[in-house]
N, C-alpha and C positions, 0 to 999 in steps of 0.2 A: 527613423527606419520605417519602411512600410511593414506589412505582417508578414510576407513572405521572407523579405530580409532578414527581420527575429527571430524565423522560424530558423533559417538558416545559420546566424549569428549563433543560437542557444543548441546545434546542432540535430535538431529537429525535424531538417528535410533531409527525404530519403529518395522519392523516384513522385513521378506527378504526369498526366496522362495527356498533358499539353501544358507543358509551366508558363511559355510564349502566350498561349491566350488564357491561361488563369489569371498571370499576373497583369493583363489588360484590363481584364473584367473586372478583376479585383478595386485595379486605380478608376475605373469608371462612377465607382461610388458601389454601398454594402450589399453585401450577398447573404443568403442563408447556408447554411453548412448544417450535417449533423455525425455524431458518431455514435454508435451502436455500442450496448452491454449487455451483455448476456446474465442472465438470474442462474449460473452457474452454483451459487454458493448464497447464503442470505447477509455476503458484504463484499464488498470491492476491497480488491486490493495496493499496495503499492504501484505495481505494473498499471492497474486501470486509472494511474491519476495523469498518466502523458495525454493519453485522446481528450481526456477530462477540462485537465489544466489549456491544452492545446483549445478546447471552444470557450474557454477564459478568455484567453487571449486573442482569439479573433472577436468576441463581445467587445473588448477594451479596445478595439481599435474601429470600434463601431458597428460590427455585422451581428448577423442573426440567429444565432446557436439553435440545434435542438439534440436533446439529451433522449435516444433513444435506446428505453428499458424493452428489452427480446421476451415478451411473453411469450410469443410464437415460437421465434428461432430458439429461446431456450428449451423448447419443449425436447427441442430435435437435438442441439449440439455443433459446434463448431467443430471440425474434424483438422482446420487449420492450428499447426503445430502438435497435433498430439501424433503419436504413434500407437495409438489402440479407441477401439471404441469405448465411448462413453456409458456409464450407465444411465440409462433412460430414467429422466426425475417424473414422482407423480406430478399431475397438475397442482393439486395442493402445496408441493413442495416449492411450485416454481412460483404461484400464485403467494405465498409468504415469502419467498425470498424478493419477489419485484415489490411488495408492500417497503420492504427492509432495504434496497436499493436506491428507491425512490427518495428516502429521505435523505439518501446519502446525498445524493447527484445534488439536491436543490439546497448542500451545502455552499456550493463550489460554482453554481451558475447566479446570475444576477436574475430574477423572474419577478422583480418588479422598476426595471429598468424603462423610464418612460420612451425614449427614442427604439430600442432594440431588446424588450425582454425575452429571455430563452424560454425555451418550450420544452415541456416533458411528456413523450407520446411514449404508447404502447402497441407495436407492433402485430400483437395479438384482435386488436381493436378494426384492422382492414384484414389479416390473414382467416381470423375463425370464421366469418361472413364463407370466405371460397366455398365450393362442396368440389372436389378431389378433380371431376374431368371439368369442370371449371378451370383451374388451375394447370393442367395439362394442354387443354386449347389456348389459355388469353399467357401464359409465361411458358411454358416446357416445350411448345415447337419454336420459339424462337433462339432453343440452345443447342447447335449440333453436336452430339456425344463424343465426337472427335476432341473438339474443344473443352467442352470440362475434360476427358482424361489428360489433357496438356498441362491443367492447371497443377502447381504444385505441391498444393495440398491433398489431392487427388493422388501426382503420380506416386508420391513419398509414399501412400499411403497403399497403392497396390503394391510397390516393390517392397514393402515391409509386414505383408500377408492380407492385404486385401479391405475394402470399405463399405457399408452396407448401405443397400439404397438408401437408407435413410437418412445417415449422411452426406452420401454421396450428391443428395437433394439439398443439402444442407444452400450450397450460393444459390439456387435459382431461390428461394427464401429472401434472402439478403438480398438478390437483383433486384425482387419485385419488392422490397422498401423502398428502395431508392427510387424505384420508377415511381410508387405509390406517392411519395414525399416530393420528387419532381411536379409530378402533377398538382397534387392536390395544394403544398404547403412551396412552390417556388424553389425548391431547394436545388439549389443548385452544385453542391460539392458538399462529398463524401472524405474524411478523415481517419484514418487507422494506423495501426504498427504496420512494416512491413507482410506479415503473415498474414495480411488482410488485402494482399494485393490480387488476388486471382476472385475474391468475392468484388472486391470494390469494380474492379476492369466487369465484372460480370454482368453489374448494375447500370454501369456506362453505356454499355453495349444495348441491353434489354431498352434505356431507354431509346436509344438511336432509333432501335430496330422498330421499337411500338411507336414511337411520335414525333420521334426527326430532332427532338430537341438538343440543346448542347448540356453535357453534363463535367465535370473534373471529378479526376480520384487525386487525391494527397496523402503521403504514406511518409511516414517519420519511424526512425529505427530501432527496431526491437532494444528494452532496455537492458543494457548487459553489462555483466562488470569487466574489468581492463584485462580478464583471460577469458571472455566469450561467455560465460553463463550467464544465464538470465539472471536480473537483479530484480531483488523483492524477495528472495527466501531467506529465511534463516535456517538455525540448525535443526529448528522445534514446527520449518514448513512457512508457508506461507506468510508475508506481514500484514495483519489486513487494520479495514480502517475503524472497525467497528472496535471500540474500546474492551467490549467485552470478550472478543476473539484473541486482540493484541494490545496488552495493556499500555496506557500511553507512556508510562516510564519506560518500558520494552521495546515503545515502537521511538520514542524519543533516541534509545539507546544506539538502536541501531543504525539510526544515520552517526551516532556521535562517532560508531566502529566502520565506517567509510575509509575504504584505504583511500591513501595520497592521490594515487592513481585514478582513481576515479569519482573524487569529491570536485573538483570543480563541474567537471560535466555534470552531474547530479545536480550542483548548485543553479545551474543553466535550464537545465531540464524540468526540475519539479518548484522550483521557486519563481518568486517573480522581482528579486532581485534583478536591479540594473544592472548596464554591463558597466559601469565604473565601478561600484559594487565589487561585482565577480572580478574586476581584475584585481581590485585590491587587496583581497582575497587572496587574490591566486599570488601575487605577489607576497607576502607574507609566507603563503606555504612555505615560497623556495627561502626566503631569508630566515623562518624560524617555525621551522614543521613541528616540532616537538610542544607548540602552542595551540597545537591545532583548533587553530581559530574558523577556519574554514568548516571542518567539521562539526564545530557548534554554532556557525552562523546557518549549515545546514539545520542541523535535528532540530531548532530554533525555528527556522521558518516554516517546515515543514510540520512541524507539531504542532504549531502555530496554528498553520493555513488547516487541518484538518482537525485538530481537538481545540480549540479556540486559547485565547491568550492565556487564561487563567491554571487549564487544564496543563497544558505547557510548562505554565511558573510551578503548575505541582511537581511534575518530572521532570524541571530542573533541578528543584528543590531535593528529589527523590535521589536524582543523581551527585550533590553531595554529600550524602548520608556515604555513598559507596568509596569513597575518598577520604572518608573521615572525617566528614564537615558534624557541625557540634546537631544535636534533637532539636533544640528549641525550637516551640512552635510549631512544629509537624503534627500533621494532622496524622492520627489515624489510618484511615483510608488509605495515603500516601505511603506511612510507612508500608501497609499491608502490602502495597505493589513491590516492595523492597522486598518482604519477605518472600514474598511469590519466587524471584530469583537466587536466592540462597537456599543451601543444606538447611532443613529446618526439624526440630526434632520434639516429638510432644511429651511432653513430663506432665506428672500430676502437679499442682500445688503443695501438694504434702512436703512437698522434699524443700519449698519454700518457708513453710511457716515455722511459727517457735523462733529458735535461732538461727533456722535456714540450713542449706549444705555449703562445703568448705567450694570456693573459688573452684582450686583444682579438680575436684571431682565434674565438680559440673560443665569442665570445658573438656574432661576424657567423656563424658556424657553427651553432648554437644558437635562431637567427633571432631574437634577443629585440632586438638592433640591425642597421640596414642595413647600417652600413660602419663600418669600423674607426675611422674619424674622427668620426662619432654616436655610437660607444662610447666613444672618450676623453673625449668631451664629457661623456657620462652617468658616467662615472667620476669624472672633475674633480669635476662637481658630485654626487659623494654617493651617485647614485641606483642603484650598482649592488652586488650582494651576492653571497658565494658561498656556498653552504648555509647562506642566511641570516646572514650574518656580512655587516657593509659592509666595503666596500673602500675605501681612502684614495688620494688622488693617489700614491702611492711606489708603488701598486700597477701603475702603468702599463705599466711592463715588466716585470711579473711572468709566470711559466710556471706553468702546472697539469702536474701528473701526479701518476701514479696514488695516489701518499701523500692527495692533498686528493679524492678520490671518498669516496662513501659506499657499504658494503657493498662495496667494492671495484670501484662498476659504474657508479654513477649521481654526477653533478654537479648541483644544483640552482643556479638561476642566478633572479635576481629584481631588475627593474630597476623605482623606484618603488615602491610599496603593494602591487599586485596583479599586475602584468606576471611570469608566470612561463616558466621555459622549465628543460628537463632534455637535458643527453647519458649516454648511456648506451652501455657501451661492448658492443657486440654480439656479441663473441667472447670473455665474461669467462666462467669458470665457473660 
């Protein structure tokens, strides 16, 4: 397949600004391309690995990426897709968060590729240079105000109480990268989600209008799950990629909770699984969904591709603890991302040492049963375990201390399938 094909194979293409002469240019031999990030936040999220992965994938088939970090346009804000203004970040704030971006991006781009290595520019780098009626003569008479209000991140945004020029400046910003990159770095095509169609067309345009050159926009479809909301949140907000925002067990997880519906697209989208692969995949969903193989050939690749192999094998590893796979050999660390996600309740050590407290107390303590008497019950019958080990009726007047903790600190407690609960003793070392 050529790239535009994949693009469209893995559902990718959305709308393109001459698809007839991109895909000429394209087959004539490689182009530059880039796509813009904004230092919204000090990490990129789920959502930012489509543009991301999308200049992978034109790298792998030969062209010439660049991963453009918004030191400028961060200052200001993207007004596309929000329905209110933004709070203005200090420079400081933006100036740490593009330090903290950058290391993400030159995960995921190849930048020591000898035929075609990507490039990481900062926006801020040709914008701070302007001085204001600079800017206003060589970009802002070539935009008639009729035209931006047509755009529809502009109109959304007056029919739902209005946008401030500072926003509302927000694409002539973004045109004059492209022009900037046109010029200066050959670049000839611009990539984004949909919502980036009225800046991308803006930059087209500016270049025409300043130097006659030929430019493409390429727009791939907002990522959303199979009833229309954007995918990449969870219940707790954003999934980002930064370990320490979204733990890799957490972010492992949440591809594993991929509905049916919209796990192969995802497997299309964010992986770079083949399409034999994906179909095999998908083939299995329908003959034996309840294996959901598809789902952990996701959270797998994807954990993979962003927390590296190892990082992965720990939140695999993390995710049979939750099924009642045995301790052995878990680290620490890993458990700790386990406890992150369960009821966790802090006790002193006291209540461990000597001969310890009885079993039952400690699991009404624990809150995983009401009363000591709903605990014997769930013991009788089976259903209760202590780091994953079941417990037998003889365990009924059994005592914990400190010898049966893990790491010396933590008691994991699991009543059932998935009912889990941890003490943790709050004055351990």
């Amino acid at each position: 397949m050529t790239i535009l094909e994949e693009l469209q194979w893995r559902g990718l293409y959305a709308d393109c600004t001459d698809l007839d002469a991109l895909t000429a240019r394209l087959a004539s031999g490689p182009t530059t391309l880039y796509a813009g990030f904004d230092p919204t936040a000090d990490s990129l999220h789920v959502g930012n690995l489509v543009p991301l992965l999308a200049l992978r994938r034109f790298q792998d088939y030969g062209h010439h990426p660049i991963a453009l970090a918004g030191g400028a346009t961060g200052m200001i804000g993207d007004p596309s897709g929000k329905s209110s203004e933004r709070n203005l970040q200090t420079p400081a704030q933006v100036e740490a968060n593009i330090a903290a971006i950058r290391l993400q991006l030159a995960k995921f781009l190849d930048f020591e590729a000898t035929a075609n290595p990507a490039r990481l520019v900062d926006n801020a780098s040709w914008t701070a240079p302007f001085t204001f009626l600079e800017f206003l003569r060589d970009v802002g008479k070539h935009f008639p105000v009729n035209l931006m209000l047509a755009k529809d991140s502009v109109r959304t945004r007056l029919e739902e109480g209005g946008i401030s020029y500072t926003e509302f400046s927000y694409m002539l910003l973004q045109a004059h990268d492209f022009y900037h990159l046109r010029t200066e770095a050959d670049c000839e095509v611009q990539v984004g989600a949909t919502d980036q169609w009225g800046n991308i067309t803006a930059g087209t345009e500016l270049i025409r209008r300043k130097s006659g050159a030929t430019a493409w926009g390429l727009t791939f479809p907002l990522l959303t799950k199979s009833d229309g909301t954007k995918y990449g949140k969870s219940a707790s907000g954003a999934v980002w990629l930064d370990p320490k925002r979204t733990t890799p067990y957490r972010f492992y997880q949440f591809f594993m909770q991929a509905e049916d519906a919209d796990v192969i697209k995802l497997l299309k989208v964010l992986t770079f699984l083949s399409q034999e692969e994906i179909d095999a995949l998908e083939a299995e969903l329908v003959s034996a969904p309840g294996a959901r193989a598809a789902q952990k050939a996701l959270a797998q690749a994807v954990t993979t591709l962003v927390h590296g192999e190892s990082v992965c094998a720990d939140a695999m590893r993390a995710s049979t603890i939750m099924f009642g796979g045995g301790l052995d050999g878990i680290s620490e660390s890993v458990f700790e991302d386990v406890v992150g996600e369960v009821p966790t309740t802090d006790i002193s050590s006291d209540l461990l040492t000597g001969e310890g407290t009885g079993l039952l107390d400690l699991l009404v303590t624990a809150g995983l049963c009401p009363s000591k008497g709903q605990a014997r019950k769930d013991l009788q019958g089976g259903g209760i375990n202590v780091n994953n080990v079941r417990c037998n009726p003889q365990d009924l007047n059994r005592a914990l201390t400190l010898s049966d903790t893990l790491f010396g600190r933590y008691i994991l407690f699991r009543k059932g399938k998935r009912n889990y609960a941890v003490l943790r003793l709050n004055d351990a070392n």
